[in-house]
Residue frames as a rotation matrix with the C-alpha (Angstrom) as fourth column:
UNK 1
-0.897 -0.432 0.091 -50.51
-0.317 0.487 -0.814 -0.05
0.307 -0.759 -0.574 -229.11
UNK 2
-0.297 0.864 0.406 -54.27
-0.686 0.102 -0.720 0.02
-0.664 -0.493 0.562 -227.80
UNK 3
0.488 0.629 -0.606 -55.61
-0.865 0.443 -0.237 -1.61
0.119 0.639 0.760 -231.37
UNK 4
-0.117 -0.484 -0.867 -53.03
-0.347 0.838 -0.421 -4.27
0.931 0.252 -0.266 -230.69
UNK 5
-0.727 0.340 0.596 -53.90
-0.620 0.048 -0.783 -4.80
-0.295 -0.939 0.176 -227.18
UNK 6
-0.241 0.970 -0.010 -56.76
-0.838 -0.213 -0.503 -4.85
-0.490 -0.113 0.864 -228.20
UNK 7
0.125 0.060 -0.990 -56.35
-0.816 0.574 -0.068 -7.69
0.564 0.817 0.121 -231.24
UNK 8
-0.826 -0.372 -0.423 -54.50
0.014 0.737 -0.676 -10.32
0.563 -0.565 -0.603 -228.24
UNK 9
-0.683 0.611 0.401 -57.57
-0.620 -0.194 -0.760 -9.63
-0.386 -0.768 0.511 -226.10
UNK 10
0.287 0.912 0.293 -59.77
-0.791 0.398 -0.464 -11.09
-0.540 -0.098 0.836 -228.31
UNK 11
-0.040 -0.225 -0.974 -57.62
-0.251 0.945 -0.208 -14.06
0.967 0.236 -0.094 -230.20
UNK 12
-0.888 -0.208 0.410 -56.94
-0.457 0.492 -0.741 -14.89
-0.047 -0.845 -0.532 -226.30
UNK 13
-0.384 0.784 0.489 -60.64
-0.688 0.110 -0.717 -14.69
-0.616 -0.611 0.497 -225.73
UNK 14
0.302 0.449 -0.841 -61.28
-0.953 0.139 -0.268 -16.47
-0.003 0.883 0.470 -228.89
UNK 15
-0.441 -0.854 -0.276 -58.99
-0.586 0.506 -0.633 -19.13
0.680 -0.118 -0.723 -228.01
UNK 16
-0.948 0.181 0.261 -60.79
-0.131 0.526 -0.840 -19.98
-0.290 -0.831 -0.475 -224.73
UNK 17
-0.140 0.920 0.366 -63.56
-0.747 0.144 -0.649 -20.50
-0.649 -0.364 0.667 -226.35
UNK 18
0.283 -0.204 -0.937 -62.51
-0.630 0.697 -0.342 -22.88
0.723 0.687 0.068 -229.41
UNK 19
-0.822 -0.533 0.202 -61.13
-0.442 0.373 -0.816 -24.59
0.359 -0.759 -0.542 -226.25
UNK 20
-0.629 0.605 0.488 -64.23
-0.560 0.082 -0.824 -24.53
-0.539 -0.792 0.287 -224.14
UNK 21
0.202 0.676 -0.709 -65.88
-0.979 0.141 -0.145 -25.98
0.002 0.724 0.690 -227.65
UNK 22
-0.018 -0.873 -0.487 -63.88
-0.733 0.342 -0.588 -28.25
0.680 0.346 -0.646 -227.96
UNK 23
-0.909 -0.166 0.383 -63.69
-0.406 0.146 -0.902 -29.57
0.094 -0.975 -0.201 -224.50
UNK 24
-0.164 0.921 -0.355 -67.79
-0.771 -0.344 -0.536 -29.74
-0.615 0.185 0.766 -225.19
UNK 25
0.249 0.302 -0.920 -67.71
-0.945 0.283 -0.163 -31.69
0.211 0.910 0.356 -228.05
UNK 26
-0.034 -0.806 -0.591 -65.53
-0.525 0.517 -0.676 -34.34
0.850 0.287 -0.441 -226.56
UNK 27
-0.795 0.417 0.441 -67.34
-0.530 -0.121 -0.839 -34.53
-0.297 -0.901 0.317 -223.51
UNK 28
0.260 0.930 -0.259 -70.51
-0.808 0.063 -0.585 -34.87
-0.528 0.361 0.768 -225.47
UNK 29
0.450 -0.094 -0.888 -68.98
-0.556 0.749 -0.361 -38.03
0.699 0.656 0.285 -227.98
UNK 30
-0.643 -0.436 -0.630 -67.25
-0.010 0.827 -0.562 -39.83
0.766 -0.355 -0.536 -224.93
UNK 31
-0.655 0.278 0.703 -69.89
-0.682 0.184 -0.708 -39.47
-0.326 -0.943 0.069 -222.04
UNK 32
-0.830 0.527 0.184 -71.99
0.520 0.850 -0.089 -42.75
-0.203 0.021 -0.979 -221.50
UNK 33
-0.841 0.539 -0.037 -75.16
-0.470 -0.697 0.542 -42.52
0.266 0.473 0.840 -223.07
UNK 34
-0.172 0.823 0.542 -78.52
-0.645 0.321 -0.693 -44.35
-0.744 -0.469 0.476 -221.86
UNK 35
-0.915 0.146 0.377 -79.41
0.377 0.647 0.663 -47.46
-0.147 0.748 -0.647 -224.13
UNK 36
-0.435 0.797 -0.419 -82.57
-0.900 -0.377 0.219 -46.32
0.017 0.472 0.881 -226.67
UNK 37
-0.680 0.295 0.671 -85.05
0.145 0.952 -0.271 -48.65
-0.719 -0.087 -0.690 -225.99
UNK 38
-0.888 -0.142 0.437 -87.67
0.411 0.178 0.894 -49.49
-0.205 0.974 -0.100 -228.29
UNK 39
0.398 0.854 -0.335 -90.55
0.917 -0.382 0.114 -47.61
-0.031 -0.352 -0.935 -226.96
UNK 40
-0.641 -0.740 0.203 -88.14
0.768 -0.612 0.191 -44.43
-0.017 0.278 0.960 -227.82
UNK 41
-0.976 0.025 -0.216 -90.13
-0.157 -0.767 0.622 -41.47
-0.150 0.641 0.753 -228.28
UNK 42
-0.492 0.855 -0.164 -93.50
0.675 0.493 0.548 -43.11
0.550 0.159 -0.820 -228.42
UNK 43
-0.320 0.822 0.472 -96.71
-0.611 -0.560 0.560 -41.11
0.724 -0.109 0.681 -227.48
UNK 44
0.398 0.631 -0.666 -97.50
0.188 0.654 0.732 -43.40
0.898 -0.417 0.142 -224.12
UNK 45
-0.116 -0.421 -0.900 -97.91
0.989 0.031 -0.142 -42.89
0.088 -0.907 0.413 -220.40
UNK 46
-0.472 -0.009 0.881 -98.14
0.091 -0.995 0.038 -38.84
0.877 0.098 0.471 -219.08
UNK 47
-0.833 -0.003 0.553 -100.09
-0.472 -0.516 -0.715 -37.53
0.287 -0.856 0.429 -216.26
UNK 48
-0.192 0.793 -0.578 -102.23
0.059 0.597 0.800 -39.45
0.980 0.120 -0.161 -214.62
UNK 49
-0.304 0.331 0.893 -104.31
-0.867 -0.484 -0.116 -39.11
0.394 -0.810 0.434 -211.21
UNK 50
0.052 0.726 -0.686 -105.05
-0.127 0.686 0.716 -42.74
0.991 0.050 0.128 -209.21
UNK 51
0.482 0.304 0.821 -105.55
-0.861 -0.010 0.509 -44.17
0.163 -0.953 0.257 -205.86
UNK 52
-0.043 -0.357 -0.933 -103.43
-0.379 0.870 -0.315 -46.79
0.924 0.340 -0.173 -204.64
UNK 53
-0.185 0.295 -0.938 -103.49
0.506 0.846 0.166 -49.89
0.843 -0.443 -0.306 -202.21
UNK 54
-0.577 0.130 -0.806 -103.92
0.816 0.066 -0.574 -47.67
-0.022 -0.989 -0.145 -198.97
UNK 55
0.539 0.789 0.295 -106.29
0.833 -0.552 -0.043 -44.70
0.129 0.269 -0.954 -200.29
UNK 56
0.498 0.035 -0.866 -104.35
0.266 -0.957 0.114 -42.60
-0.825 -0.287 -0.486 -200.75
UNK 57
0.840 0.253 -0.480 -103.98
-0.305 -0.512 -0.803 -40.04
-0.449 0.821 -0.353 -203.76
UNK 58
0.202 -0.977 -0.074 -101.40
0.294 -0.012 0.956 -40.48
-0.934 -0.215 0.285 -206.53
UNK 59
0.983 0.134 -0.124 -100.09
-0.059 -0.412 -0.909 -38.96
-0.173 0.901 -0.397 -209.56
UNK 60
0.491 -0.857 0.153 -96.76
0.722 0.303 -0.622 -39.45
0.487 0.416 0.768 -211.90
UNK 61
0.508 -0.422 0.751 -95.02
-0.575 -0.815 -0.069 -36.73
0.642 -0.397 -0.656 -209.26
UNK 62
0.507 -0.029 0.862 -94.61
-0.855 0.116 0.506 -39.41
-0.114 -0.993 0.034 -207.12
UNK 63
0.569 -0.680 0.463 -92.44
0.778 0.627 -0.035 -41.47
-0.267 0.380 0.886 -209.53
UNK 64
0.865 -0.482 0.139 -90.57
-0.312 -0.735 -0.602 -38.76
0.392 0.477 -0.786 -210.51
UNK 65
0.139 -0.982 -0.130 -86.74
-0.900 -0.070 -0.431 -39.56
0.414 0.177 -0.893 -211.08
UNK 66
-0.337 -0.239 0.911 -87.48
-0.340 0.933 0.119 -43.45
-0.878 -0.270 -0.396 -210.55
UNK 67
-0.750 0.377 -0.544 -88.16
-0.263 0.585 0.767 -46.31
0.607 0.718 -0.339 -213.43
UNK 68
-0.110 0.959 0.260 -91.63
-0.893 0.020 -0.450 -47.53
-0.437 -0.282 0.854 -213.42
UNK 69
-0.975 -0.177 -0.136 -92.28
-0.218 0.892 0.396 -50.97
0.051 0.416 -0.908 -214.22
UNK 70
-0.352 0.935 0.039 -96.32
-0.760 -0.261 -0.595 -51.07
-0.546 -0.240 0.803 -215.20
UNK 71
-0.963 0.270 0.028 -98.73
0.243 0.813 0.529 -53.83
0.120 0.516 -0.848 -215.68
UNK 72
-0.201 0.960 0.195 -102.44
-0.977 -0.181 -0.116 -52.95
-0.077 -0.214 0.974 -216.08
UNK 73
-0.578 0.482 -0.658 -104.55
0.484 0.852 0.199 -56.73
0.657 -0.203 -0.726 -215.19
UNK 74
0.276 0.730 0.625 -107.35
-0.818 -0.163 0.551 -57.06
0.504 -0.664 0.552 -212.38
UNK 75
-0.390 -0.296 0.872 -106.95
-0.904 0.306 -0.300 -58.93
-0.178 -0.905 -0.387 -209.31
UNK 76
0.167 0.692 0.703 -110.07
-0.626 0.625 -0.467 -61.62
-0.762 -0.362 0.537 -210.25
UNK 77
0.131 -0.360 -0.924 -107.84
-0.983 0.076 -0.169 -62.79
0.131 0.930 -0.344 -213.26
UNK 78
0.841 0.037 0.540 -107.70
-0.481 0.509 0.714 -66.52
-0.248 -0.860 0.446 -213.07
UNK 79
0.713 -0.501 0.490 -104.75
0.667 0.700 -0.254 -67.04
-0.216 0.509 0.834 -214.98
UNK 80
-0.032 -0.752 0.658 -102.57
0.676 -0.501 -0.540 -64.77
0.736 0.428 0.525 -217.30
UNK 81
0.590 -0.202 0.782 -102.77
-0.406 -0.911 0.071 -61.40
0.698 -0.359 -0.619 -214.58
UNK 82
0.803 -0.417 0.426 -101.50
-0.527 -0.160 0.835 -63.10
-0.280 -0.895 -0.348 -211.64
UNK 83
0.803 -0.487 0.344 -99.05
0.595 0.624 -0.506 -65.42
0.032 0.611 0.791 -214.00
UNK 84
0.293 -0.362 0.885 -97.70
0.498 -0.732 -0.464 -62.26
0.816 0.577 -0.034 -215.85
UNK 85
0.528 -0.548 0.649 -97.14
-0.403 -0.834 -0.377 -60.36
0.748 -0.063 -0.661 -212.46
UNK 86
0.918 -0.334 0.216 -95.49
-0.034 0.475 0.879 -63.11
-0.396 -0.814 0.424 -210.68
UNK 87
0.667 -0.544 0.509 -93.04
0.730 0.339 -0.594 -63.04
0.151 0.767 0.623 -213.49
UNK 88
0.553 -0.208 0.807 -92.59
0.070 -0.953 -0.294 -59.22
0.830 0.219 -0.512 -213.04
UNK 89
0.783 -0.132 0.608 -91.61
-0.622 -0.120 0.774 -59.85
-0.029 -0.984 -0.176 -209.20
UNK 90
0.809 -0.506 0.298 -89.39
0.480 0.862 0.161 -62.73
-0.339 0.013 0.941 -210.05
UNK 91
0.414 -0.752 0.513 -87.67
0.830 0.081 -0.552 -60.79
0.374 0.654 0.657 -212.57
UNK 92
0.240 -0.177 0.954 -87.00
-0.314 -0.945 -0.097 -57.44
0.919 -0.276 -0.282 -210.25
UNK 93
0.884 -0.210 0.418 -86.17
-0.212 0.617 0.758 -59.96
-0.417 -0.759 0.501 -207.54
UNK 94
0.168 -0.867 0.469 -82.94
0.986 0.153 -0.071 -61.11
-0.010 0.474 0.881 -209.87
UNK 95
0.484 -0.359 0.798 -82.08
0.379 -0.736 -0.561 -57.68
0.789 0.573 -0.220 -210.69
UNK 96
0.739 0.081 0.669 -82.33
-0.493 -0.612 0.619 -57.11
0.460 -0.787 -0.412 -207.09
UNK 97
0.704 -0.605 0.373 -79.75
-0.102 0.433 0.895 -59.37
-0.703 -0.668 0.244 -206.43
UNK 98
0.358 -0.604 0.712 -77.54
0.923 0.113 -0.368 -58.73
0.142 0.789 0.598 -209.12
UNK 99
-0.639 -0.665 0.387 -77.34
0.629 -0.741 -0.233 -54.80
0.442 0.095 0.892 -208.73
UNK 100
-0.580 0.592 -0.559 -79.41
0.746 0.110 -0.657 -53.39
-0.327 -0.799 -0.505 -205.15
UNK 101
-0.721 -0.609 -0.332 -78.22
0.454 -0.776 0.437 -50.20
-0.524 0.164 0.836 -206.12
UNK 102
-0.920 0.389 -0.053 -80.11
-0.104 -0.112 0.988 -49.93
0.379 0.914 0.144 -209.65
UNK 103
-0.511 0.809 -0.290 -82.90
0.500 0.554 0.665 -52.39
0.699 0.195 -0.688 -208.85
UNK 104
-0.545 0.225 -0.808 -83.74
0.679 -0.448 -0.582 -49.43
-0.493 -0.865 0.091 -205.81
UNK 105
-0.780 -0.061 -0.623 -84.67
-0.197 -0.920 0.338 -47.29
-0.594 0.386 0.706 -208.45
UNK 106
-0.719 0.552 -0.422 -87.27
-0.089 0.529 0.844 -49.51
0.689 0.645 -0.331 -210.04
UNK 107
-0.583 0.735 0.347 -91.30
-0.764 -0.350 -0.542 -49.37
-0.277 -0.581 0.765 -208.81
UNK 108
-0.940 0.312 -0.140 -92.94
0.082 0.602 0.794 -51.97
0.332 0.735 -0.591 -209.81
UNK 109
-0.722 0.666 -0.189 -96.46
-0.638 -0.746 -0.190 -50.91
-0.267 -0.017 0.964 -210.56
UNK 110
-0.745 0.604 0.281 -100.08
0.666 0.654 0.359 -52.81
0.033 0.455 -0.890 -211.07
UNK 111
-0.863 0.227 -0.452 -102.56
-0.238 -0.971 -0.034 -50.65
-0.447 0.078 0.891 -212.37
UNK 112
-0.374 0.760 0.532 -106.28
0.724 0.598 -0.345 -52.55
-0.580 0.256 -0.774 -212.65
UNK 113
-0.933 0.358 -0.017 -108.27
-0.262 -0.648 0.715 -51.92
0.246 0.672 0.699 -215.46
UNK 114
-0.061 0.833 -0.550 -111.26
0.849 0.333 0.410 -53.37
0.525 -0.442 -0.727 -212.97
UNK 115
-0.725 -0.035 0.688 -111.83
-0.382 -0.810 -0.444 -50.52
0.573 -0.585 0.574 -210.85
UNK 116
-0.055 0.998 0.017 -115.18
-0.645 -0.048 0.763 -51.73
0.762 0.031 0.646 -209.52
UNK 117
0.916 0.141 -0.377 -114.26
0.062 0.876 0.478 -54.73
0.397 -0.461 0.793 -208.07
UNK 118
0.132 -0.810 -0.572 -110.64
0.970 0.224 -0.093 -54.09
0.203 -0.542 0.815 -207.07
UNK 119
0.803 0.355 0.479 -110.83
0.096 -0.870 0.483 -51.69
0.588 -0.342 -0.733 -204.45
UNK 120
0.242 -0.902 0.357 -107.74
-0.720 -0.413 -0.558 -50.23
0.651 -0.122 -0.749 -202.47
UNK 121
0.475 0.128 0.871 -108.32
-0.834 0.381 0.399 -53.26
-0.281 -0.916 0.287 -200.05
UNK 122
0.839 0.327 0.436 -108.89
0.050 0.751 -0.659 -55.61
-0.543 0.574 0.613 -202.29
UNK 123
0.627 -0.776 -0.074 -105.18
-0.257 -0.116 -0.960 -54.49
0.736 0.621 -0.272 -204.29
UNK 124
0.306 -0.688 0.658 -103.49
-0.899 -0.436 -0.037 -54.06
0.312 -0.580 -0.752 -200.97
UNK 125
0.303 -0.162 0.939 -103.82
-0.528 0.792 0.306 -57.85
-0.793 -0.589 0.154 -200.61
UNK 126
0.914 -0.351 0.205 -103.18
0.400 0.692 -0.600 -59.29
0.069 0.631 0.773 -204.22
UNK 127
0.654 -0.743 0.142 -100.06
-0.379 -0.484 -0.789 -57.01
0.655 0.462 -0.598 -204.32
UNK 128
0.316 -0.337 0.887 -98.82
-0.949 -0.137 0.286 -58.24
0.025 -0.932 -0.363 -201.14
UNK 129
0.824 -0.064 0.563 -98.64
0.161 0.979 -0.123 -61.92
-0.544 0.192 0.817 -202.42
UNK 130
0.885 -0.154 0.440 -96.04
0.459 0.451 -0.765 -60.81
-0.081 0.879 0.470 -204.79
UNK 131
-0.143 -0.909 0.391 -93.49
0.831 -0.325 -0.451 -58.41
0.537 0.261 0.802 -204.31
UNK 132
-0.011 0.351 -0.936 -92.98
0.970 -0.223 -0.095 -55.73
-0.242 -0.910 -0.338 -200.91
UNK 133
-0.719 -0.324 -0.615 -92.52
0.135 -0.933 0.334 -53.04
-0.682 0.157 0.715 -203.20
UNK 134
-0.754 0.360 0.550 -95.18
0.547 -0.122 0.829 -53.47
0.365 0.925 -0.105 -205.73
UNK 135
-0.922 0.171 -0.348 -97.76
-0.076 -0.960 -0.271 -50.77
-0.380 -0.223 0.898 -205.78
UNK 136
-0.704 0.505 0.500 -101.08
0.705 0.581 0.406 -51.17
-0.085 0.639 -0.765 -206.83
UNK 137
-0.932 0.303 -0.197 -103.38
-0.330 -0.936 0.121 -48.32
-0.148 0.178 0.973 -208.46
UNK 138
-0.564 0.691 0.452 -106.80
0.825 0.445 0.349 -48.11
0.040 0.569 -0.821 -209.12
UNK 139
-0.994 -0.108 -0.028 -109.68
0.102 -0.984 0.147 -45.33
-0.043 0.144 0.989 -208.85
UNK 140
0.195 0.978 -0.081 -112.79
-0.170 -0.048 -0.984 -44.54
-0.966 0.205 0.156 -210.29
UNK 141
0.311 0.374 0.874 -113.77
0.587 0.647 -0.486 -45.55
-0.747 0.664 -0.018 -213.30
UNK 142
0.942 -0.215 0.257 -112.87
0.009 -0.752 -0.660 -42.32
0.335 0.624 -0.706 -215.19
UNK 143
0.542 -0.837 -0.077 -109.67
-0.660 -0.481 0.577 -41.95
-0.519 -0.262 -0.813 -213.14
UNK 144
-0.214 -0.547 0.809 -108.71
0.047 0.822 0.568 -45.62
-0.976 0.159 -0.150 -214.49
UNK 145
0.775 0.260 0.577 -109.83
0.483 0.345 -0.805 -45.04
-0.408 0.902 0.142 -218.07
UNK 146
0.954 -0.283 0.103 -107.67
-0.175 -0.799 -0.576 -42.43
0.245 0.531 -0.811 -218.39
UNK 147
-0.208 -0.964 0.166 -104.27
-0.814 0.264 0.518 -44.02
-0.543 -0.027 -0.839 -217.52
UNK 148
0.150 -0.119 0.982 -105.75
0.631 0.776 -0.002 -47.15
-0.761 0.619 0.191 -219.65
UNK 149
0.905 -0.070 0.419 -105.80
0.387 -0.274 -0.881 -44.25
0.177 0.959 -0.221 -222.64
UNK 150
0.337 -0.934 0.120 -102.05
-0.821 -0.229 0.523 -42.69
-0.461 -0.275 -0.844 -221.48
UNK 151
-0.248 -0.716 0.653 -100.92
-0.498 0.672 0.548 -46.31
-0.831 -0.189 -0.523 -222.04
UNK 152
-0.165 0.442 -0.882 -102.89
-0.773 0.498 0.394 -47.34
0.613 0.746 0.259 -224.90
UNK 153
-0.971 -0.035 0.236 -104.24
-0.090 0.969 -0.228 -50.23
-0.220 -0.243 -0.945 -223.16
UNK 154
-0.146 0.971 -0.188 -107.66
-0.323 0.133 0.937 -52.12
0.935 0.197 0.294 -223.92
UNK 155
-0.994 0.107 0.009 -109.59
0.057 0.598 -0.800 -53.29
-0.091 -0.795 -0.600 -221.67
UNK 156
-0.204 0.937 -0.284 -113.40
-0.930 -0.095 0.356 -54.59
0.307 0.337 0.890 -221.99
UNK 157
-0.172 0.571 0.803 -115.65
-0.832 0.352 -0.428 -56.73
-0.527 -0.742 0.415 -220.01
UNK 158
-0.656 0.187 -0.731 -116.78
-0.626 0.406 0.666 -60.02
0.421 0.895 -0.149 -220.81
UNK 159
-0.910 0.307 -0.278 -119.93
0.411 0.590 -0.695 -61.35
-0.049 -0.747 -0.663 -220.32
UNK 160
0.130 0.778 0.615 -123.58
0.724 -0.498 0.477 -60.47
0.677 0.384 -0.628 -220.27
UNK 161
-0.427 -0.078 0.901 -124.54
-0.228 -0.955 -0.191 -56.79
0.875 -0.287 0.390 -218.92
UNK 162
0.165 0.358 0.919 -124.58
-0.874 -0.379 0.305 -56.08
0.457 -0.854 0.250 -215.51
UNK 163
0.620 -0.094 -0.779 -123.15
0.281 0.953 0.109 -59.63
0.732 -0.287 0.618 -214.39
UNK 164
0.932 -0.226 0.282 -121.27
-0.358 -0.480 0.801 -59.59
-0.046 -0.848 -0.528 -211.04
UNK 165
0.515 -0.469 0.717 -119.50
0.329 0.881 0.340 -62.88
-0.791 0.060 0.608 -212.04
UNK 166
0.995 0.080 0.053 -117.25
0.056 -0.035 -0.998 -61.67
-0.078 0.996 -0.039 -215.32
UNK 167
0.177 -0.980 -0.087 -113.95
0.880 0.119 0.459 -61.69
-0.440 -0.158 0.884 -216.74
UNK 168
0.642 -0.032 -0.766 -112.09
-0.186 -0.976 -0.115 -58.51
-0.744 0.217 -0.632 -218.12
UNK 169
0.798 -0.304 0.520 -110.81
0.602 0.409 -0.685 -58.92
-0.004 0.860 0.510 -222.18
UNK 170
0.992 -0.065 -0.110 -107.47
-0.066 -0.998 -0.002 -56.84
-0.110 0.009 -0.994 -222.07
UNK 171
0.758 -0.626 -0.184 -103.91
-0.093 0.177 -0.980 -55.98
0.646 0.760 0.076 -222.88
UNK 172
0.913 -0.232 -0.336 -101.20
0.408 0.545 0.732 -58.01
0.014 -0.806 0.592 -221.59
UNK 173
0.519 -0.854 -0.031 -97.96
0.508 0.337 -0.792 -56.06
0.687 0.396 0.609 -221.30
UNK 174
0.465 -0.446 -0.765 -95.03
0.849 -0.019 0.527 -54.53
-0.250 -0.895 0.370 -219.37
UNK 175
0.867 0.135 0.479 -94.31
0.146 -0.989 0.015 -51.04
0.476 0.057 -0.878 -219.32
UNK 176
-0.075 -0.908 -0.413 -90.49
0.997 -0.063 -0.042 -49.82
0.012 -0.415 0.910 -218.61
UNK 177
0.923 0.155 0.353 -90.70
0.204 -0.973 -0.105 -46.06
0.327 0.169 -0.930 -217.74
UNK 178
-0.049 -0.998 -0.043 -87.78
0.597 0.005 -0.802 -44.03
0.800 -0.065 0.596 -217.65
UNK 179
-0.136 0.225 -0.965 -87.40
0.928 -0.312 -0.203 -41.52
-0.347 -0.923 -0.166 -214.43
UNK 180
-0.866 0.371 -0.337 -88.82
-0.210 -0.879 -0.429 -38.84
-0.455 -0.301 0.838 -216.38
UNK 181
0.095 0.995 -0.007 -91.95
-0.561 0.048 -0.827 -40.27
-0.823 0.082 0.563 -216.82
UNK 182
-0.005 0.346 -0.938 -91.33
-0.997 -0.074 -0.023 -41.50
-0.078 0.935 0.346 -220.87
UNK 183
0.815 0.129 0.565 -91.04
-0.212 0.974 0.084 -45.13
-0.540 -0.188 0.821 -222.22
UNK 184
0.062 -0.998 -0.016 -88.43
-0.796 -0.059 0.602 -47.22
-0.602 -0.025 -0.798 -222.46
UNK 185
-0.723 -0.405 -0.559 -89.31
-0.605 0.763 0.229 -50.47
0.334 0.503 -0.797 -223.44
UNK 186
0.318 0.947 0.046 -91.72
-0.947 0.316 0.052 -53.32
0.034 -0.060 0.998 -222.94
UNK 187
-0.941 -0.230 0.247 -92.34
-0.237 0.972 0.003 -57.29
-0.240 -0.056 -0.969 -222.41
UNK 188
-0.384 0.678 -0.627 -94.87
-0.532 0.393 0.750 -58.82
0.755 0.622 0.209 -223.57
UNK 189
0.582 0.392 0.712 -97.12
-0.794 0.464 0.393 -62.07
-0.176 -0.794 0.582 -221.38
UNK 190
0.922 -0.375 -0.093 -94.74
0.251 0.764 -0.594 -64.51
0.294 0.525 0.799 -222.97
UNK 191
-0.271 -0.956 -0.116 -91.34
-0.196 0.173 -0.965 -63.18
0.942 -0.239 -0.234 -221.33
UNK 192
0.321 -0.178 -0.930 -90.04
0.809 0.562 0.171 -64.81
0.493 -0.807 0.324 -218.20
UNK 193
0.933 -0.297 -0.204 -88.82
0.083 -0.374 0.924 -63.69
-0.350 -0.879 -0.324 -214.79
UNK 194
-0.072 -0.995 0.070 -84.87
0.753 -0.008 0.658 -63.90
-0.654 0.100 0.750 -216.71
UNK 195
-0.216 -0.350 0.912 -85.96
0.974 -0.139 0.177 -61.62
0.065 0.926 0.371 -219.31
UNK 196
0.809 0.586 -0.042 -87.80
0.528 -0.693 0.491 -59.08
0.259 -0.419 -0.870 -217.21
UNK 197
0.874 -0.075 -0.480 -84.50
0.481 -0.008 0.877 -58.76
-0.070 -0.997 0.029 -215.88
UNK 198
-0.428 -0.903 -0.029 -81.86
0.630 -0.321 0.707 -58.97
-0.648 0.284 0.706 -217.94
UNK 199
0.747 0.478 0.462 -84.80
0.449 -0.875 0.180 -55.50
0.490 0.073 -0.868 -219.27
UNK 200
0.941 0.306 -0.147 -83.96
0.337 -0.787 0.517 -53.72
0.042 -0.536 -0.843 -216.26
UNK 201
0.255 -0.966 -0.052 -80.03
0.444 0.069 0.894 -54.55
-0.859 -0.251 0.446 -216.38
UNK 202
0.152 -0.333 0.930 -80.20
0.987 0.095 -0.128 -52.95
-0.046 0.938 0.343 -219.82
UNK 203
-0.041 -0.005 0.999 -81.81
0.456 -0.890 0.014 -49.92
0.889 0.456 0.039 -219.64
UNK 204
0.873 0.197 -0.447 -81.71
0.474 -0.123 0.872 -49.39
0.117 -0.973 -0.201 -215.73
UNK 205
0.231 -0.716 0.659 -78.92
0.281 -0.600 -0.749 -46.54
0.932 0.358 0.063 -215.17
């Protein structure tokens, strides 16, 4: 009697768990899944330490569980930076009217690779031309090299040494972060305000 007891006890128990597997597995092949962008897995972005448009400290804690939308340029660009992040506003403007909801969850970020010249003032007014949420970072010179390496970005003066007057040679692109910090995906200087967007409507959860 006991060894049989004892045999139903555990087919039962055996039972609820093939079940509970089960249940699991099916769970796990029908729940929605995040679209893989193409920045999957990539080595870019991570901890980083800057200062942004009102002096005060910041670090990737303070995006935590939001999408980042990053452009590194300099304010004294006279073309492609302020081009490239009027686009970025335009196109997180559409999203924002398409889907509040989502597009709440999106930061859009400018992150000079000029430190020198574009001080927390000096951001607090180009950002303001463009979008009431955009954010603008900068630092010292070490604090900003080191989110230009995080991101793999170049970035290199042009001009003779020690000019005041110069321009800054560097890489133009857009940065989708997911809300834990990794990457998602990118735009080039060559996509519009529609494509920025119909970005965020992809991978924006």
């Amino acid at each position: 009697m006991n060894s049989r007891r004892i045999s139903f006890k555990s087919a039962a128990i055996g039972l609820a768990l093939l079940c509970a597997l089960g249940a699991l597995v099916l769970w796990a092949v029908q729940a929605p899944r995040a679209p893989q962008g193409p920045l999957a897995g990539a080595a870019l972005g991570g901890p980083f330490t800057l200062v942004d448009q009102d002096g005060r400290t910041v670090t990737q804690q303070d995006f935590a569980g939001r999408y980042m939308l990053v452009y590194f340029g300099y304010t004294y660009c006279p073309d492609v930076c302020p081009l490239d992040v009027q686009d970025l506003a335009k196109g997180l403007k559409l999203f924002e009217a398409k889907d509040p909801a989502r597009a709440a969850k999106v930061v859009p970020v400018f992150i000079t690779v000029d430190p020198e010249r574009d001080t927390p003032a000096v951001l607090k007014e180009f950002v303001a031309a463009f979008h009431p949420r955009l954010v603008g970072l900068g630092g010292t010179p070490a604090q900003v090299d080191a989110a230009k390496k995080a991101w793999r970005v170049y970035a290199k003066k042009a001009g003779p040494a020690g000019a005041a007057d110069y321009l800054v040679d560097h890489t133009a692109l857009t940065y989708l972060m997911g809300p834990d910090g990794k990457p998602i995906s990118f735009a080039d200087h060559d996509a519009d305000a529609a494509q920025i967007a119909a970005e965020l409507d992809k991978y924006v959860q």
